[in-house]
C-alpha positions, 0 to 999 in steps of 0.5 A: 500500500501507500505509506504517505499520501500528499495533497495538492490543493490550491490556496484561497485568496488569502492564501490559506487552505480552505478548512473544509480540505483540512478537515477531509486531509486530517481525516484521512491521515495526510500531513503533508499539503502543497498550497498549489493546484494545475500543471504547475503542481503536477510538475512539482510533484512530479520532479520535486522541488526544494519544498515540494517532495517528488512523489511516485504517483498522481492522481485526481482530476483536473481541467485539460492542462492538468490532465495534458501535465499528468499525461506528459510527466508520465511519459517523461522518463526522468519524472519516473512518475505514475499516474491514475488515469487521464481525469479531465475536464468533466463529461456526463452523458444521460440517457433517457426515456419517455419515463424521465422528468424533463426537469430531472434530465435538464439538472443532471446536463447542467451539474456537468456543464458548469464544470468549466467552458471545456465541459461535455454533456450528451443527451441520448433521447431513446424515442422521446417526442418532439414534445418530451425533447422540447420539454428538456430544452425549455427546462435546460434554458429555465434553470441555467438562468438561475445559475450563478456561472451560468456563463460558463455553462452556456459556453460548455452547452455550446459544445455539447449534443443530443442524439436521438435513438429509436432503443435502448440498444442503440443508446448502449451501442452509442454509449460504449463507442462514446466511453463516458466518464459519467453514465446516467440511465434515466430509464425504466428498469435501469439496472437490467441494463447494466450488463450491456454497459461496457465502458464508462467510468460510472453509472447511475441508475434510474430517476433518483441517482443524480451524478452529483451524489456520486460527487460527494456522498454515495460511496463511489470515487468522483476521480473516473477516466475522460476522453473515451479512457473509460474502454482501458482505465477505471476509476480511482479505486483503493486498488490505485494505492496499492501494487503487486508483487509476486514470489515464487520459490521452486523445490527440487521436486518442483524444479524437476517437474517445470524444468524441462519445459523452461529450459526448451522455452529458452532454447526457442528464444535463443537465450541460452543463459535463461536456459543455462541457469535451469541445466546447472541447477538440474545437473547439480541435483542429478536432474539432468539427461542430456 
């Protein structure tokens, strides 16, 4: 496991950390904050500096320059420095049929949207009327009104797209190809379709399962894979705090039982030392026959 974790946060204009931080931080067992956040401390953390340590792995989400900063140092080879997964900027997709309030469809697009003007959501209508498709848009225009960074949303929503599809199948076909980092399925019986989602980094399920919960409260890490990753990464995990490391010890028995094979896979690869290793060993123990 991970023996010391290290939190990068951005200071407050004052240029303290906000208290609700220091609470989570404490609670968590983290001693050690860096008041900076963006590329300019993924650098730090990557290569170190006088007051910040190098550590050896990055995680948490970001816009696209710290995504870009994390994708970079991870393939810098003097960094030497792991990362979750590439986590940034936001995307939702919300999935929804002729059962879903228009209401409930319009929060969930606009919980994401505000995230930042590079911010993606997508609405994949499943045979909704041009009634119901209008009813989302006249909810998504009332509510953003009342949006304190409204004009960031609007930006996002600029860039964002619906797309209507005649079944729940073409949805999930969409879906998949699509790889959202946050998967709402505002549909009847939406946990039986679960098993035909192959990739997205979370899901919600049905009318009451707003991304927001996933945010903040239900259990459920808010630090998922963007820009399609979902087909090859998951979201953080406890597993991302950990690594394997695998033993083997062989006795004469066992020696003797996989040696041949070992030294024959050798031979075929030319690796003559590979193989030279087994024969010593299996001469010794009066093993071998040429």
């Amino acid at each position: 496991g991970c023996l010391e974790v290290i939190l990068a946060t951005p200071p407050q204009a004052d240029g303290s950390v906000s208290p609700e931080v220091l609470y989570i931080a404490a609670k968590a067992g983290i001693r050690k904050i860096v008041l900076a956040g963006g590329a300019q401390a993924i650098a730090a953390l990557a290569y170190g500096t006088q007051s910040v340590p190098k550590v050896d792995k990055i995680c948490g989400p970001g816009n696209a320059f710290v995504t870009m900063a994390k994708m970079l140092v991870q393939n810098d080879s003097t960094a030497q420095v792991s990362i979750d997964m590439p986590a940034g900027p936001s995307e939702v997709m919300v999935v929804a049929d002729k059962s879903a309030n228009a209401e409930f469809v319009a929060a969930d697009l606009l919980s994401q949207a505000e995230h930042g003007p590079d911010s993606q959501v997508v609405l994949v209508a499943v045979a909704l009327s041009s009634l119901q498709l209008e009813a989302i848009q006249d909810e998504l225009v009332k509510q953003l009104k009342a949006l304190p960074r409204a004009a960031i949303t609007s930006v996002a929503l600029s860039k964002s797209f619906a797309l209507c599809v005649s079944s729940m199948e073409e949805a999930l076909n969409f879906s998949n190809r699509y790889a959202p980092e946050h998967l709402i399925l505002n549909v009847e019986k939406a946990a039986s379709y679960v098993p035909s989602v192959k990739n997205a980094g979370s899901v919600f399920l049905g009318a009451f399962s707003p991304e927001s919960c996933g945010d903040y409260a239900s259990g459920t890490n808010h630090t998922l894979p963007t820009y399609g990753y979902a087909r090859m990464y998951s979201g953080v995990n406890t597993a991302t705090f950990q690594k394997q490391i695998t033993s083997q010890e062989l006795t004469p028995e066992g020696l003797k039982n996989i040696g041949p094979a070992v030294a024959t896979l050798a031979a075929v690869e030319g690796l003559d030392a590979h193989r030279n290793a087994v024969i010593v060993r299996q001469k010794a123990l009066g093993q071998w026959s040429t």
